[in-house]
mmCIF file of the N, C-alpha and C atoms, coordinates in Angstrom:
data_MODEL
# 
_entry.id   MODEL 
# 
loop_
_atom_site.group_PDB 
_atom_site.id 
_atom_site.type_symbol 
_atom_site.label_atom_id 
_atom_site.label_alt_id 
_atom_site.label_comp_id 
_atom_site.label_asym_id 
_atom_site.label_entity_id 
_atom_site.label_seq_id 
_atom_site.pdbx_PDB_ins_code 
_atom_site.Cartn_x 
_atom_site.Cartn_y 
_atom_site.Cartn_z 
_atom_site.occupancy 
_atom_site.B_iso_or_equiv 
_atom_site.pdbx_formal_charge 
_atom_site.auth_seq_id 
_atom_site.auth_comp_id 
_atom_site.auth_asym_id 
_atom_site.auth_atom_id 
_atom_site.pdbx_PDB_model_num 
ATOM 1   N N  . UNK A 1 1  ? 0.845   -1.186 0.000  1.00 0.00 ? 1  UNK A N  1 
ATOM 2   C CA . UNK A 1 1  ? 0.000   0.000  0.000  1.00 0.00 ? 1  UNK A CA 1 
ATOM 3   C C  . UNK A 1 1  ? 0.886   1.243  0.000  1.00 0.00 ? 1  UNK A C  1 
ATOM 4   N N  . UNK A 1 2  ? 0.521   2.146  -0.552 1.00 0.00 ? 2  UNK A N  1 
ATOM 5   C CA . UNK A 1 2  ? 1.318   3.765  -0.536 1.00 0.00 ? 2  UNK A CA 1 
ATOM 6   C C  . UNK A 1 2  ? 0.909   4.445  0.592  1.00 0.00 ? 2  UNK A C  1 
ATOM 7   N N  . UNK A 1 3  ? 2.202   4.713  0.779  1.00 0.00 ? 3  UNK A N  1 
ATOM 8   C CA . UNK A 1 3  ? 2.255   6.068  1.782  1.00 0.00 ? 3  UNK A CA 1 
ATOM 9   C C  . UNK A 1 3  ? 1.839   7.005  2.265  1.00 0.00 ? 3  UNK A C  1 
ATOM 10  N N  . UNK A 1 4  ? 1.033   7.888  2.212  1.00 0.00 ? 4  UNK A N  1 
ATOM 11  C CA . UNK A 1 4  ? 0.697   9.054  1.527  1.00 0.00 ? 4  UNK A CA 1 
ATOM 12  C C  . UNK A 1 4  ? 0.479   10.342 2.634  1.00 0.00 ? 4  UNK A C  1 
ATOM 13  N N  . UNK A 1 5  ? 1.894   10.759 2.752  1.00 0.00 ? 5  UNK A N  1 
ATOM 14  C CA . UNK A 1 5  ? 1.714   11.908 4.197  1.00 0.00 ? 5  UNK A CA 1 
ATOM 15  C C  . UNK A 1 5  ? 0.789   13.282 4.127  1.00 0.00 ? 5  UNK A C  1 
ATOM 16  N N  . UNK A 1 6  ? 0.398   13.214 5.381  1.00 0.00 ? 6  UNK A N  1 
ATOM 17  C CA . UNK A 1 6  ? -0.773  14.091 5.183  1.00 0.00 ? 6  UNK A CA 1 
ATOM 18  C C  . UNK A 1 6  ? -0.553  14.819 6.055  1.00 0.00 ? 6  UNK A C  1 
ATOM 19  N N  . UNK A 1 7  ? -0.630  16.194 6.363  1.00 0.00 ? 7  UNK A N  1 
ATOM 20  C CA . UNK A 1 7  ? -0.639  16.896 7.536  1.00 0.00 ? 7  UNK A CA 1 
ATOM 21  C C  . UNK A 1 7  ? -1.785  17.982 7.562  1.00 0.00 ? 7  UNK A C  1 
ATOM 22  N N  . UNK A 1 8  ? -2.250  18.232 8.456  1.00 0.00 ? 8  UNK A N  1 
ATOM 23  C CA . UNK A 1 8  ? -3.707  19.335 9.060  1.00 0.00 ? 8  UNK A CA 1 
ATOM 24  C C  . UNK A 1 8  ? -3.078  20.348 9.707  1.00 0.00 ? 8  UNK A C  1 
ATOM 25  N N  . UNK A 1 9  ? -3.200  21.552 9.266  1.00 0.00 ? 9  UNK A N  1 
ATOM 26  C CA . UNK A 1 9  ? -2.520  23.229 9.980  1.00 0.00 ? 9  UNK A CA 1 
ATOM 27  C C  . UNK A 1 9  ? -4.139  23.644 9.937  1.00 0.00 ? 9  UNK A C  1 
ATOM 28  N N  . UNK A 1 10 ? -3.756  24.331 11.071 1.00 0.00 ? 10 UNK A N  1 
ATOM 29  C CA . UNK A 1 10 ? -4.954  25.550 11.373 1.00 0.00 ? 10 UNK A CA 1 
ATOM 30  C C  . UNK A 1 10 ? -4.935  26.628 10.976 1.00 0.00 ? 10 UNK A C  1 
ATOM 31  N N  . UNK A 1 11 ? -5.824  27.411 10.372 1.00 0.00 ? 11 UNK A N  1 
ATOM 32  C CA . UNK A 1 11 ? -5.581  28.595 9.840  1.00 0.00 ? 11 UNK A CA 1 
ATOM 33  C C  . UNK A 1 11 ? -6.256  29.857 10.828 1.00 0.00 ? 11 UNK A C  1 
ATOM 34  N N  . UNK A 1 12 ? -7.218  29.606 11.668 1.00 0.00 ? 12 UNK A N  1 
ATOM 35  C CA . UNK A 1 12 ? -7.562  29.948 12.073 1.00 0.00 ? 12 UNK A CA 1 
ATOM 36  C C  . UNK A 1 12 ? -9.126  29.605 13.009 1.00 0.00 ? 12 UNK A C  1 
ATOM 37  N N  . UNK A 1 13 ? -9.773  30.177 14.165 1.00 0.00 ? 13 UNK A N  1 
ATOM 38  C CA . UNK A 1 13 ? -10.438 29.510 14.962 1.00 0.00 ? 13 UNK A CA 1 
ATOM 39  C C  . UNK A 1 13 ? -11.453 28.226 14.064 1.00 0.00 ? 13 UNK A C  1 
ATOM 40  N N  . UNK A 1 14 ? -11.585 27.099 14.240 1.00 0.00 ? 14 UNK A N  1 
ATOM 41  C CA . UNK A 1 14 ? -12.204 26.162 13.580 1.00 0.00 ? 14 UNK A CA 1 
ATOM 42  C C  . UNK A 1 14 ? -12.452 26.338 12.139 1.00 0.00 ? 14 UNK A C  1 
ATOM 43  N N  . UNK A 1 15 ? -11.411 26.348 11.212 1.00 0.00 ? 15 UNK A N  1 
ATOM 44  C CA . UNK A 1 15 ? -10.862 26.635 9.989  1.00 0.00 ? 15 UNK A CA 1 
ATOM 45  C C  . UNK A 1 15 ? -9.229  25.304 10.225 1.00 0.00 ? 15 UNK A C  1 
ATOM 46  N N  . UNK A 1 16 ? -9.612  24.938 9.170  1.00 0.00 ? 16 UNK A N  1 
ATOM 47  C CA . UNK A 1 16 ? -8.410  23.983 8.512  1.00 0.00 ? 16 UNK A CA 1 
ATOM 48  C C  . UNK A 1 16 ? -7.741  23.651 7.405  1.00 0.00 ? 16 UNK A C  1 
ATOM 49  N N  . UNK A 1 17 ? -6.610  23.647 6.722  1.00 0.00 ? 17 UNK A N  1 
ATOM 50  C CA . UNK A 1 17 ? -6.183  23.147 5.596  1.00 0.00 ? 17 UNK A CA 1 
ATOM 51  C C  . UNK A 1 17 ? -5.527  21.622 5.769  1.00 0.00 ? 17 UNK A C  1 
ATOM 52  N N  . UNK A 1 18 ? -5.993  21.060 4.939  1.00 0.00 ? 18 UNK A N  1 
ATOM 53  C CA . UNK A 1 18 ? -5.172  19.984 4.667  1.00 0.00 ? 18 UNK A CA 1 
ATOM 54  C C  . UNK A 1 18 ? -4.459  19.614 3.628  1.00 0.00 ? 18 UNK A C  1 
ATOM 55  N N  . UNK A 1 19 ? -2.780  19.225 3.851  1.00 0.00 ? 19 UNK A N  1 
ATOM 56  C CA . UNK A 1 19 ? -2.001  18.851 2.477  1.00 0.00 ? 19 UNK A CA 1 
ATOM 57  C C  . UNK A 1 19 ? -1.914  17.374 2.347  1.00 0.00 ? 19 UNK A C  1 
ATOM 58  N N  . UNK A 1 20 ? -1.943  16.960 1.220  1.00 0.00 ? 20 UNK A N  1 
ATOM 59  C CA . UNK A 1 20 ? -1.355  15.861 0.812  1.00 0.00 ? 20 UNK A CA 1 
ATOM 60  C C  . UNK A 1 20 ? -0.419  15.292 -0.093 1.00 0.00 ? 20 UNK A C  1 
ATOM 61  N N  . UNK A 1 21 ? 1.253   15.117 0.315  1.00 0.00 ? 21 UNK A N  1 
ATOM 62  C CA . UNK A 1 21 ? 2.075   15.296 -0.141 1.00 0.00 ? 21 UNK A CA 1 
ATOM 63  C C  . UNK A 1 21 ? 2.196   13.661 -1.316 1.00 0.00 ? 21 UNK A C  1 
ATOM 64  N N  . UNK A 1 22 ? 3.312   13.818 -2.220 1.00 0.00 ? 22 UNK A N  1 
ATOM 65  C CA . UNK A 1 22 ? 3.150   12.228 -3.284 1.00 0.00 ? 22 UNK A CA 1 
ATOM 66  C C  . UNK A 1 22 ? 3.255   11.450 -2.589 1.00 0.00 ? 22 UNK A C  1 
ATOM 67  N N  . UNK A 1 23 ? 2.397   10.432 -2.821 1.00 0.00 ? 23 UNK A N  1 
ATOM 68  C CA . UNK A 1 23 ? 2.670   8.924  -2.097 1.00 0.00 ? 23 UNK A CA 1 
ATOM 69  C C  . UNK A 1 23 ? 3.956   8.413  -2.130 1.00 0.00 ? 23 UNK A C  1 
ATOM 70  N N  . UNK A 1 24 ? 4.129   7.490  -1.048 1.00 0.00 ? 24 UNK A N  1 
ATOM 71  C CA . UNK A 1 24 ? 5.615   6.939  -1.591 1.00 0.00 ? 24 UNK A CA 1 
ATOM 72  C C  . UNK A 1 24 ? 4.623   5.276  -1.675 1.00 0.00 ? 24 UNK A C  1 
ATOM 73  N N  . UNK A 1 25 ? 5.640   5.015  -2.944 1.00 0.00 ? 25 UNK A N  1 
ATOM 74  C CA . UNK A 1 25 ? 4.931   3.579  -3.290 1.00 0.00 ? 25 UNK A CA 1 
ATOM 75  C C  . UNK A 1 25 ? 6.132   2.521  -3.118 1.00 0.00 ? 25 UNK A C  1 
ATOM 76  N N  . UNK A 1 26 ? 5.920   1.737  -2.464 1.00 0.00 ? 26 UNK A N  1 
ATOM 77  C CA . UNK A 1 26 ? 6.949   0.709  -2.049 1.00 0.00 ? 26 UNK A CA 1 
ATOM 78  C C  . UNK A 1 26 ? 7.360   -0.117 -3.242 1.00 0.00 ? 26 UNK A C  1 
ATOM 79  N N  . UNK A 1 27 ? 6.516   -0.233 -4.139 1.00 0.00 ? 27 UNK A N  1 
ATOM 80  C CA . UNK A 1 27 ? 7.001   -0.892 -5.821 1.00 0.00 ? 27 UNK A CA 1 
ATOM 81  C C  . UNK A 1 27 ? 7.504   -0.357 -6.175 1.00 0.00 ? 27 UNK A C  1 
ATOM 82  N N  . UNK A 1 28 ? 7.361   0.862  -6.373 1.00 0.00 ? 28 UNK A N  1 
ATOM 83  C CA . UNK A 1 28 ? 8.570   1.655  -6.902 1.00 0.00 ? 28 UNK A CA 1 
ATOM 84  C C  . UNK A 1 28 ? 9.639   1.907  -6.956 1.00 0.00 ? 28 UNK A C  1 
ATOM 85  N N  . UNK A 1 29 ? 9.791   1.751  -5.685 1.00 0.00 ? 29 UNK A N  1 
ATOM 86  C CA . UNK A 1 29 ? 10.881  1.769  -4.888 1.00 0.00 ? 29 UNK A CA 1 
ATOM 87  C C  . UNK A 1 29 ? 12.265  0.626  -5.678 1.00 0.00 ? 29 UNK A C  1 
ATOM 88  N N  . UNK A 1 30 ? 13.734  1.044  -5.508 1.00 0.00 ? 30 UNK A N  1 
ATOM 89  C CA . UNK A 1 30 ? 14.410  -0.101 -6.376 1.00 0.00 ? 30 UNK A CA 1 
ATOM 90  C C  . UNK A 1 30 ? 14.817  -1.181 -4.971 1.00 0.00 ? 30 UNK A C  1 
ATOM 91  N N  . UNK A 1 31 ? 15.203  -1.992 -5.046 1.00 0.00 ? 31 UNK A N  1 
ATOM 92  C CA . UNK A 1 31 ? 15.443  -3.070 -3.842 1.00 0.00 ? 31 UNK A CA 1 
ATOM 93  C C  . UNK A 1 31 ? 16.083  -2.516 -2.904 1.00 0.00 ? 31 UNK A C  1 
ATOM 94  N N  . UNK A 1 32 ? 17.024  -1.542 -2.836 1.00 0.00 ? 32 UNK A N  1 
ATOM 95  C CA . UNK A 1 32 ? 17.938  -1.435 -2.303 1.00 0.00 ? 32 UNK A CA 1 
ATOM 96  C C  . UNK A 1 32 ? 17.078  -0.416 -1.181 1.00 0.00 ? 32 UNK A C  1 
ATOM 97  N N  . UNK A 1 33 ? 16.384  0.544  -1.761 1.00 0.00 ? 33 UNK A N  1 
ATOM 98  C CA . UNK A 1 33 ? 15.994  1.532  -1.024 1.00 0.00 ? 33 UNK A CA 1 
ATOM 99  C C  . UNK A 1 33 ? 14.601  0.698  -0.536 1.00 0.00 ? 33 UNK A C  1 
ATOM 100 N N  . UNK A 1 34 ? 13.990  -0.345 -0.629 1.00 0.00 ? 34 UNK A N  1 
ATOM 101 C CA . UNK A 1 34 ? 12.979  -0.656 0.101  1.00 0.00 ? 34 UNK A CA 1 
ATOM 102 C C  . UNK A 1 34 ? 13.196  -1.196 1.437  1.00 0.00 ? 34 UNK A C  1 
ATOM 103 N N  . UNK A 1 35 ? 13.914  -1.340 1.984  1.00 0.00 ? 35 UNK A N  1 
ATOM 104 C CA . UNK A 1 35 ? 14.582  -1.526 3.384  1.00 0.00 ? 35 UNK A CA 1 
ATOM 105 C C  . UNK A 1 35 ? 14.176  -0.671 4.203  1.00 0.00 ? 35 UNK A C  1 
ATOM 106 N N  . UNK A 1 36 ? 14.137  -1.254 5.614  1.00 0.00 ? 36 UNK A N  1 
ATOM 107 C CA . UNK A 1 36 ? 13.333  -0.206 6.546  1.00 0.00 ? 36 UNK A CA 1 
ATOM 108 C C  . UNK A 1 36 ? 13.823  1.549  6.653  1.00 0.00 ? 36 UNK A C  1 
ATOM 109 N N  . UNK A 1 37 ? 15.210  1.346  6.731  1.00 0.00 ? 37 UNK A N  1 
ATOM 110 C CA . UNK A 1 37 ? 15.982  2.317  7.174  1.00 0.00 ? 37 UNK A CA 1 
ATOM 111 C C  . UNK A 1 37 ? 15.647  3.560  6.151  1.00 0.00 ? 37 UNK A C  1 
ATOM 112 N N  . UNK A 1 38 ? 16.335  3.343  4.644  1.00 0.00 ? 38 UNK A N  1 
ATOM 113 C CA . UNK A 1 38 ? 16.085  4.421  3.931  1.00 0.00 ? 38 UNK A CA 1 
ATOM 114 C C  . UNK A 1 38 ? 14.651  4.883  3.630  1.00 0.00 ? 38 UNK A C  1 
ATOM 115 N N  . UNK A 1 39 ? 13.688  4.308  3.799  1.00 0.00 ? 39 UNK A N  1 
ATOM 116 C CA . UNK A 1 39 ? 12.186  4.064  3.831  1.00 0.00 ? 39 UNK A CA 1 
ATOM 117 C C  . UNK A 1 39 ? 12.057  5.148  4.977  1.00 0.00 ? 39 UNK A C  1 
ATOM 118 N N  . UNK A 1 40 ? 12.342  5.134  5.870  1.00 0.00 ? 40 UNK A N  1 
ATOM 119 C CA . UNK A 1 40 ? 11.606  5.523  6.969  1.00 0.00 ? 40 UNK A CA 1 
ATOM 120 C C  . UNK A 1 40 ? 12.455  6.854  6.666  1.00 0.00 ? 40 UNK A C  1 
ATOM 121 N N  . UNK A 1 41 ? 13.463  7.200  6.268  1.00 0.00 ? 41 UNK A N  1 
ATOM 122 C CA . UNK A 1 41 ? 14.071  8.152  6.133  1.00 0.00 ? 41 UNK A CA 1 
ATOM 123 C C  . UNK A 1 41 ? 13.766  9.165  5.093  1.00 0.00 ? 41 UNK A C  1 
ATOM 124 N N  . UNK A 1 42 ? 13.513  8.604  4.334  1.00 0.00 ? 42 UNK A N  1 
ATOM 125 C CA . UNK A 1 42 ? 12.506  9.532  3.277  1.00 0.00 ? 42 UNK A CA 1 
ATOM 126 C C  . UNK A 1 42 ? 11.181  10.203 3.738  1.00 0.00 ? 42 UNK A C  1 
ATOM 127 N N  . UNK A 1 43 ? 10.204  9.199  4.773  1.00 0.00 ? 43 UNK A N  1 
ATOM 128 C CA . UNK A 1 43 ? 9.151   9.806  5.022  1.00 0.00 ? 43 UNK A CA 1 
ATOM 129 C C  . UNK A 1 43 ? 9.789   11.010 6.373  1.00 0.00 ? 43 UNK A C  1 
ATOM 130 N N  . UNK A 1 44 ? 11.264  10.711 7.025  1.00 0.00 ? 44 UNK A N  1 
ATOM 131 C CA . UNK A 1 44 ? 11.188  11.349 7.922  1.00 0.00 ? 44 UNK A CA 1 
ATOM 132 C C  . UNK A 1 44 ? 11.462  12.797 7.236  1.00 0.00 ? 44 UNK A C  1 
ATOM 133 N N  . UNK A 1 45 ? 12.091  12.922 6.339  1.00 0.00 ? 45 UNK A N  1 
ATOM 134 C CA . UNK A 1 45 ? 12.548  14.146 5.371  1.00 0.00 ? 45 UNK A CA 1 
ATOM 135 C C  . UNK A 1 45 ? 11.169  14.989 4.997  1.00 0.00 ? 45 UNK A C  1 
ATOM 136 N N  . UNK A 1 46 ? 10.216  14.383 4.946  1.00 0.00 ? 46 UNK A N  1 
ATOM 137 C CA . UNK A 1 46 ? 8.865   14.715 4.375  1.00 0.00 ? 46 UNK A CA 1 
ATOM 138 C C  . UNK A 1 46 ? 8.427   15.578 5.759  1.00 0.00 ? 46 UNK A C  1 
ATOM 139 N N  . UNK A 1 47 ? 8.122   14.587 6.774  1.00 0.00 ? 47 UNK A N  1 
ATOM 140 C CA . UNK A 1 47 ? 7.673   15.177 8.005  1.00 0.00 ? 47 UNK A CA 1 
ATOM 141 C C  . UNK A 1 47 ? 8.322   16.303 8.622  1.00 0.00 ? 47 UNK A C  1 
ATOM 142 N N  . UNK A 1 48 ? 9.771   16.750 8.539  1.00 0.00 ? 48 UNK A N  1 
ATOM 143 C CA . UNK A 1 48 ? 10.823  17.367 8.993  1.00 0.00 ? 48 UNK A CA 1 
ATOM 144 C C  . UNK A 1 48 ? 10.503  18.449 8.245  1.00 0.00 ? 48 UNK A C  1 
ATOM 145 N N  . UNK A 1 49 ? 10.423  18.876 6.951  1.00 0.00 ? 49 UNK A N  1 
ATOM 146 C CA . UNK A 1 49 ? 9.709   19.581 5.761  1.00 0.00 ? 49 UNK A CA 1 
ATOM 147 C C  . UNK A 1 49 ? 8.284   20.448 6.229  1.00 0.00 ? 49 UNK A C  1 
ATOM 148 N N  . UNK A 1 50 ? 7.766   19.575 6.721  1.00 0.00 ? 50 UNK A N  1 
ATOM 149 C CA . UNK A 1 50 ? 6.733   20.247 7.420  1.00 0.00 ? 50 UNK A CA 1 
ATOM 150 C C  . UNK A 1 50 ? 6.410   20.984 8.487  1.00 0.00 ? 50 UNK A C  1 
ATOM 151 N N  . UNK A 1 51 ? 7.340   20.473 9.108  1.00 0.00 ? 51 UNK A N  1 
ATOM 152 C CA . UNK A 1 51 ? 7.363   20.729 10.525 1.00 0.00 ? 51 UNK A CA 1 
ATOM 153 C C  . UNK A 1 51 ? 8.699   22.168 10.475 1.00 0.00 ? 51 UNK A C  1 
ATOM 154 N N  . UNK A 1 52 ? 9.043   22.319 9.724  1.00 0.00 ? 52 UNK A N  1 
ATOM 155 C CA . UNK A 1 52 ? 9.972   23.388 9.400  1.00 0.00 ? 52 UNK A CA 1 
ATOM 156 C C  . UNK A 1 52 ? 9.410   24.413 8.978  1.00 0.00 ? 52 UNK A C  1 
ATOM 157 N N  . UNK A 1 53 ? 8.420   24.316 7.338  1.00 0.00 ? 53 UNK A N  1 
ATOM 158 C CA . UNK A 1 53 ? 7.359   24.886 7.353  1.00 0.00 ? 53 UNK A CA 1 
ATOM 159 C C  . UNK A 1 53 ? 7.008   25.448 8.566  1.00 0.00 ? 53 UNK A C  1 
ATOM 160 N N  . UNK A 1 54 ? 5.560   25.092 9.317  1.00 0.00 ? 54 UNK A N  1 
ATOM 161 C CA . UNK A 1 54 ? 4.822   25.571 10.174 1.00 0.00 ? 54 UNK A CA 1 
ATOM 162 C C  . UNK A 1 54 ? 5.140   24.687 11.658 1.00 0.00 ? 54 UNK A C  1 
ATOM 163 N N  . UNK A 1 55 ? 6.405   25.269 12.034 1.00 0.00 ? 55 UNK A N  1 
ATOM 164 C CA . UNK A 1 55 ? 6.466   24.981 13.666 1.00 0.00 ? 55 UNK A CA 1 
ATOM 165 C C  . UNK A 1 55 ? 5.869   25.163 15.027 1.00 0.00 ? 55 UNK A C  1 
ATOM 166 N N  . UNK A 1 56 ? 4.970   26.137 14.606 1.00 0.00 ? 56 UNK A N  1 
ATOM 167 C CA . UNK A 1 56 ? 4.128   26.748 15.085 1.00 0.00 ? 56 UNK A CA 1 
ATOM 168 C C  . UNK A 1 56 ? 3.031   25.733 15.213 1.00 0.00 ? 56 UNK A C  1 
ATOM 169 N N  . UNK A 1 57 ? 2.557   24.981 14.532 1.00 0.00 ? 57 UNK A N  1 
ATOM 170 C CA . UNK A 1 57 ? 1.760   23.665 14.501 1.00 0.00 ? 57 UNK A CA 1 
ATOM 171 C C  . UNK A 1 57 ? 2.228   22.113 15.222 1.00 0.00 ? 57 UNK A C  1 
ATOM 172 N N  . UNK A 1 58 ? 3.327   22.258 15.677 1.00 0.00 ? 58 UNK A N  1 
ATOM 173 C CA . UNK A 1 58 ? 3.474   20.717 15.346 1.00 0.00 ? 58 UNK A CA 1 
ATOM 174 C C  . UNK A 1 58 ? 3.659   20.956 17.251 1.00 0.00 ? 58 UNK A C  1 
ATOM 175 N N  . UNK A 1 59 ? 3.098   19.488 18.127 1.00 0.00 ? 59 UNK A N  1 
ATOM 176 C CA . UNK A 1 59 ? 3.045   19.021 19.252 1.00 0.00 ? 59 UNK A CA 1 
ATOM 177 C C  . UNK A 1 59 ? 3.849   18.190 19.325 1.00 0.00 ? 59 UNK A C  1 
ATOM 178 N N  . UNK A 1 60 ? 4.344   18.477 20.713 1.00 0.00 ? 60 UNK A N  1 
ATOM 179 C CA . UNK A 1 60 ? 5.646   17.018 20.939 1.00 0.00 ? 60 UNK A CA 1 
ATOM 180 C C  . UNK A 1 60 ? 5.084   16.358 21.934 1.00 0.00 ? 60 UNK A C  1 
ATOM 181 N N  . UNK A 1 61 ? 4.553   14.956 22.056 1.00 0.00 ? 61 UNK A N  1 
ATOM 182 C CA . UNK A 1 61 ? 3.746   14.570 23.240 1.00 0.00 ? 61 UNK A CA 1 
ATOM 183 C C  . UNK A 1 61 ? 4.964   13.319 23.716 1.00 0.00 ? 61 UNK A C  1 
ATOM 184 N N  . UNK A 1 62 ? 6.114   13.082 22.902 1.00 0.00 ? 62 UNK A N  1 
ATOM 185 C CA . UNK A 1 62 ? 6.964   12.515 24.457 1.00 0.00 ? 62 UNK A CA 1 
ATOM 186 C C  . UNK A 1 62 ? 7.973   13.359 25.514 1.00 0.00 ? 62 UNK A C  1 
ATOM 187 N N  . UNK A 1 63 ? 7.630   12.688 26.705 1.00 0.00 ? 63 UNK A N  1 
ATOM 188 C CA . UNK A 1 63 ? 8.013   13.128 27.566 1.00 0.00 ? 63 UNK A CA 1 
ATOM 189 C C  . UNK A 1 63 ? 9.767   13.035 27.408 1.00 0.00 ? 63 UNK A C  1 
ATOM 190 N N  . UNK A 1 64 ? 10.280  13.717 26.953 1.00 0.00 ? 64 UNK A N  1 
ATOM 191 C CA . UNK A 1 64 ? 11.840  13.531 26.524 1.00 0.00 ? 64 UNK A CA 1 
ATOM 192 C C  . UNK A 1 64 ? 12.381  13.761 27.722 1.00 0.00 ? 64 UNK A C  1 
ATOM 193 N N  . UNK A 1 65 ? 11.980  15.152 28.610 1.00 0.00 ? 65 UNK A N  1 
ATOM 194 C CA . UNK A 1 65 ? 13.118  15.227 29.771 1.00 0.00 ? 65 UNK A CA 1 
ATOM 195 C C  . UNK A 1 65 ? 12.578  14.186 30.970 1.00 0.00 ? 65 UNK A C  1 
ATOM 196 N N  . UNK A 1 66 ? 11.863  12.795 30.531 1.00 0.00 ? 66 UNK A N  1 
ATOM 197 C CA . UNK A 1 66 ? 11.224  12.252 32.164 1.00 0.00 ? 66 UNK A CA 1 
ATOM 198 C C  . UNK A 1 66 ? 12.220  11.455 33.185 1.00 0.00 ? 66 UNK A C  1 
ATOM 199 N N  . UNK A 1 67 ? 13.788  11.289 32.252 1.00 0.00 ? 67 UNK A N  1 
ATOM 200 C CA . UNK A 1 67 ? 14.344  10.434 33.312 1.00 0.00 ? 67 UNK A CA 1 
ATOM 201 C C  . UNK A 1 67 ? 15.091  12.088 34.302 1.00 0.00 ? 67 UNK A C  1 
ATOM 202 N N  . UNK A 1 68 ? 15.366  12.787 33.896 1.00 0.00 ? 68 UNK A N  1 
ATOM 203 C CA . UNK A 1 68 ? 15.671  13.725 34.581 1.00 0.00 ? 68 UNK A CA 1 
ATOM 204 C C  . UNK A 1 68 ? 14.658  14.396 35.615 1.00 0.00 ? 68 UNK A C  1 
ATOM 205 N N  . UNK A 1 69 ? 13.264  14.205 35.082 1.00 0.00 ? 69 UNK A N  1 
ATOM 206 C CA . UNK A 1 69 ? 12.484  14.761 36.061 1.00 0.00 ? 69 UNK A CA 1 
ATOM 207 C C  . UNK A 1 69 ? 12.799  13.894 36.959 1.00 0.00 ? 69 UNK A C  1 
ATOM 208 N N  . UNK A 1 70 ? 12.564  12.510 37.153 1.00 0.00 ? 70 UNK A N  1 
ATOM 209 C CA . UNK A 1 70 ? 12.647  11.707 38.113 1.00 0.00 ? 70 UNK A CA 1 
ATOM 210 C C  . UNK A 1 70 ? 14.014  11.789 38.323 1.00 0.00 ? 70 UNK A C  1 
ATOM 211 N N  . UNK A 1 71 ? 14.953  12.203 38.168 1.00 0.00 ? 71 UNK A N  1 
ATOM 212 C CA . UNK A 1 71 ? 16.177  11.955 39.005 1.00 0.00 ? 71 UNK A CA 1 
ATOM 213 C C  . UNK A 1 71 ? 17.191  10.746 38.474 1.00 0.00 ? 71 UNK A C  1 
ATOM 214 N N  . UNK A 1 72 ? 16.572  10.556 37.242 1.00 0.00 ? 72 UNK A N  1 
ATOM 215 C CA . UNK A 1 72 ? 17.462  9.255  36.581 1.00 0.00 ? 72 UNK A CA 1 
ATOM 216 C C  . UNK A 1 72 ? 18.782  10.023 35.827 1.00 0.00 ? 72 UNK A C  1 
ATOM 217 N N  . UNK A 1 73 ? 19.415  9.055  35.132 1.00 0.00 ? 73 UNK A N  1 
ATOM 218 C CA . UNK A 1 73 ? 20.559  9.366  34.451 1.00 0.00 ? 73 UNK A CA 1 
ATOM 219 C C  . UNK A 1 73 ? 20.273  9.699  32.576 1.00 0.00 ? 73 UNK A C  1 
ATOM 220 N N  . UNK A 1 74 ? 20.274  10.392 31.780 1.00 0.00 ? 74 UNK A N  1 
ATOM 221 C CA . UNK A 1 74 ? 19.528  9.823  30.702 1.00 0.00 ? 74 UNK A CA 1 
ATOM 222 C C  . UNK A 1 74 ? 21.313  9.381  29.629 1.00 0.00 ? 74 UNK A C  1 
ATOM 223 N N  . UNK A 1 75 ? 20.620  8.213  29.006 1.00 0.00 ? 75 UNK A N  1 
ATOM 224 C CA . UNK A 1 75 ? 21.654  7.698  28.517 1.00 0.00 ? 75 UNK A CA 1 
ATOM 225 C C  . UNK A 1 75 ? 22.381  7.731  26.937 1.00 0.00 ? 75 UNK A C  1 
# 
């Protein structure tokens, strides 16, 4: 199945745009690059793109600093 990244920005109070960027199609793809790694790296280039775009939009919901809150070591 294809890819197909999508992201939702607000334009304003209950107002929305939505994009939808080219699919990535895994057939297409030549052998070499269908592997997890460069795969996931392409869509991360896409998402990163966006999020560069409109930073102003994008939520970070992991807790990155939690071993420090608790007093752990982070590694």
């Amino acid at each position: 199945a294809a890819l197909v990244p999508t992201f939702s920005f607000g334009l304003k109070l209950c107002c929305y745009t939505v994009r939808y960027e080219e699919p990535l199609v895994v057939e297409d793809l030549t052998a070499g690059v269908r592997v997890d790694v460069p795969l996931t790296t392409r869509y991360m280039k896409i998402l990163e793109t966006a999020i560069r775009g409109r930073p102003d939009q994008w939520l970070w919901y992991h807790d990155r600093w939690k071993q420090l809150r608790l007093g752990g070591v982070l590694a």
